[in-house]
Short mmCIF file of the C-alpha atoms (twelve columns), coordinates in Angstrom:
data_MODEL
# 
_entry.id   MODEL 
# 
loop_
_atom_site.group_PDB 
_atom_site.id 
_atom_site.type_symbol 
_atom_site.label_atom_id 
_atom_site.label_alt_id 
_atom_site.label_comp_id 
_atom_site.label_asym_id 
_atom_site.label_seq_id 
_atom_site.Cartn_x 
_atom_site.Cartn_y 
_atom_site.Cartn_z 
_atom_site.pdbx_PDB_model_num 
ATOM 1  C CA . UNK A 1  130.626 65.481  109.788 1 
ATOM 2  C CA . UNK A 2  129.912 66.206  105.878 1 
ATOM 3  C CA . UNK A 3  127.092 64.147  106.197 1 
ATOM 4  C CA . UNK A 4  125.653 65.663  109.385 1 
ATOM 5  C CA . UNK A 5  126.387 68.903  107.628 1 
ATOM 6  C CA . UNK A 6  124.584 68.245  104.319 1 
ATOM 7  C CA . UNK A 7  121.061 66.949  106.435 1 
ATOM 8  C CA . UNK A 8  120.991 70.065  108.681 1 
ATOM 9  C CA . UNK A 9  121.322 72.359  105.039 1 
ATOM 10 C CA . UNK A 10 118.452 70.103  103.868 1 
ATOM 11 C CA . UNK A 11 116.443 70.936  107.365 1 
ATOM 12 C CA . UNK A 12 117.063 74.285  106.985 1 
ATOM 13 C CA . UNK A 13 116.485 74.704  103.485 1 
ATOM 14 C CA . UNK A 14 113.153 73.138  103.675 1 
ATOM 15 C CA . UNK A 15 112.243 75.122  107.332 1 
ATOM 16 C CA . UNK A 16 113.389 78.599  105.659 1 
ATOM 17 C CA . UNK A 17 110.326 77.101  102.532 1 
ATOM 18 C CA . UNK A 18 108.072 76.546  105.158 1 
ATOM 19 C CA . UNK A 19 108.539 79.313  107.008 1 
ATOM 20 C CA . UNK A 20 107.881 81.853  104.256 1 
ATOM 21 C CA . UNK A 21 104.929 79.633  103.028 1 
ATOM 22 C CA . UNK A 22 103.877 80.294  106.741 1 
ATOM 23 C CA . UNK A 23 104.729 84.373  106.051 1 
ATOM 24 C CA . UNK A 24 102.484 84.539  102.797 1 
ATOM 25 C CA . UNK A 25 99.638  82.882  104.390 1 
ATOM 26 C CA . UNK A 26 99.833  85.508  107.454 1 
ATOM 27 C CA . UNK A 27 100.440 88.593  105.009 1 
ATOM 28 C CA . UNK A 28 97.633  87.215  102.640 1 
ATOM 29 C CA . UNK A 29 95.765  87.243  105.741 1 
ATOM 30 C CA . UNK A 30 96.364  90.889  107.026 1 
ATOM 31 C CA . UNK A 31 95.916  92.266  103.654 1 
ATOM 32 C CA . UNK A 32 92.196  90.329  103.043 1 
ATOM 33 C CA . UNK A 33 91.003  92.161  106.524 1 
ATOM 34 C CA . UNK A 34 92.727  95.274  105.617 1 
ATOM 35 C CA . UNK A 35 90.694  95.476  102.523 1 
ATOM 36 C CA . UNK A 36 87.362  95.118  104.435 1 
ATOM 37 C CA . UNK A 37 88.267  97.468  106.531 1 
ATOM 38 C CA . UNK A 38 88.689  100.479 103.521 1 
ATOM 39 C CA . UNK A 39 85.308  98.814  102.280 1 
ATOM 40 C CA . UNK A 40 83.628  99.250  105.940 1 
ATOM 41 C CA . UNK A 41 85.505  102.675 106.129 1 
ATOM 42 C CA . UNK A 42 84.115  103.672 102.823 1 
ATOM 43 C CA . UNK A 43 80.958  102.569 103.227 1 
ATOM 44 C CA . UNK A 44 80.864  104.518 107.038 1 
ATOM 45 C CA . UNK A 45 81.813  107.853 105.223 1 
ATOM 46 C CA . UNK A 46 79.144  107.789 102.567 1 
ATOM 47 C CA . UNK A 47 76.732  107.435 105.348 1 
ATOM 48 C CA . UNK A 48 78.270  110.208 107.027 1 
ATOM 49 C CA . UNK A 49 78.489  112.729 104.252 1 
ATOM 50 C CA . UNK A 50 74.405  111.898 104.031 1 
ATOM 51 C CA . UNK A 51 74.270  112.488 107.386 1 
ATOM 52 C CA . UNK A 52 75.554  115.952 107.093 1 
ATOM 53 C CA . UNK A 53 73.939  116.678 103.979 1 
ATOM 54 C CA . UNK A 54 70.792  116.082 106.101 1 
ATOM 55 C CA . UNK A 55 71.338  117.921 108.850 1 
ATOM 56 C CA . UNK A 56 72.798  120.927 106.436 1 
ATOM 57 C CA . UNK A 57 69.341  121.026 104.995 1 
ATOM 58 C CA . UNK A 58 67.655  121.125 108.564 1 
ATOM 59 C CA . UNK A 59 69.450  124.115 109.447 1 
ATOM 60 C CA . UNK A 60 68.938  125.710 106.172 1 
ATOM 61 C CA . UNK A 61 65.356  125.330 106.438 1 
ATOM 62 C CA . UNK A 62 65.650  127.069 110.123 1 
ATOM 63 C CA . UNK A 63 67.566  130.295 108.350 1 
ATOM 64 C CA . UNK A 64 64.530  130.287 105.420 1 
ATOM 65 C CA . UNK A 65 62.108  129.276 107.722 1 
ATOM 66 C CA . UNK A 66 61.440  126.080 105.055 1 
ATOM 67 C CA . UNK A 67 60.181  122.839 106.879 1 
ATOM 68 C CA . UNK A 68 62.578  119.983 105.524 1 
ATOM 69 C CA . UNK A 69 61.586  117.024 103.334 1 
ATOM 70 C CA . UNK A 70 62.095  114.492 106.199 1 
ATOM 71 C CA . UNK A 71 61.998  115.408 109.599 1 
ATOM 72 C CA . UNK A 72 63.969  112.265 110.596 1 
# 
């Protein structure tokens, strides 16, 4: 029974090792996309702030009666 005892400790010890190893590589995972995601998010709000700018100008120039630079 000691013996029996002392091989499942061994199995668990080294299933507990793996299974964190396992939980590292997931987590690692996660936080890799979650970072591309701020980078994509970033990225998507600098475009939009342009965006705005833009069309802030276009209807500034309709109040002045101004033609804008680019009539995109």
């Amino acid at each position: 029974l000691s013996v029996l005892q002392s091989r499942m400790h061994r199995a668990l010890v080294e299933y507990f090792k793996q299974r964190g190893l396992y939980s590292q590589a997931g987590l690692a995972k996660f936080q890799a996309a979650s970072h591309e995601n701020a980078q994509k998010i970033l990225a998507v709000q600098g475009e939009l702030s342009k965006t705005i700018q833009h069309i802030s100008a276009f209807l500034h120039s309709l109040t002045d009666g101004s033609s804008t630079e680019d009539d995109n």
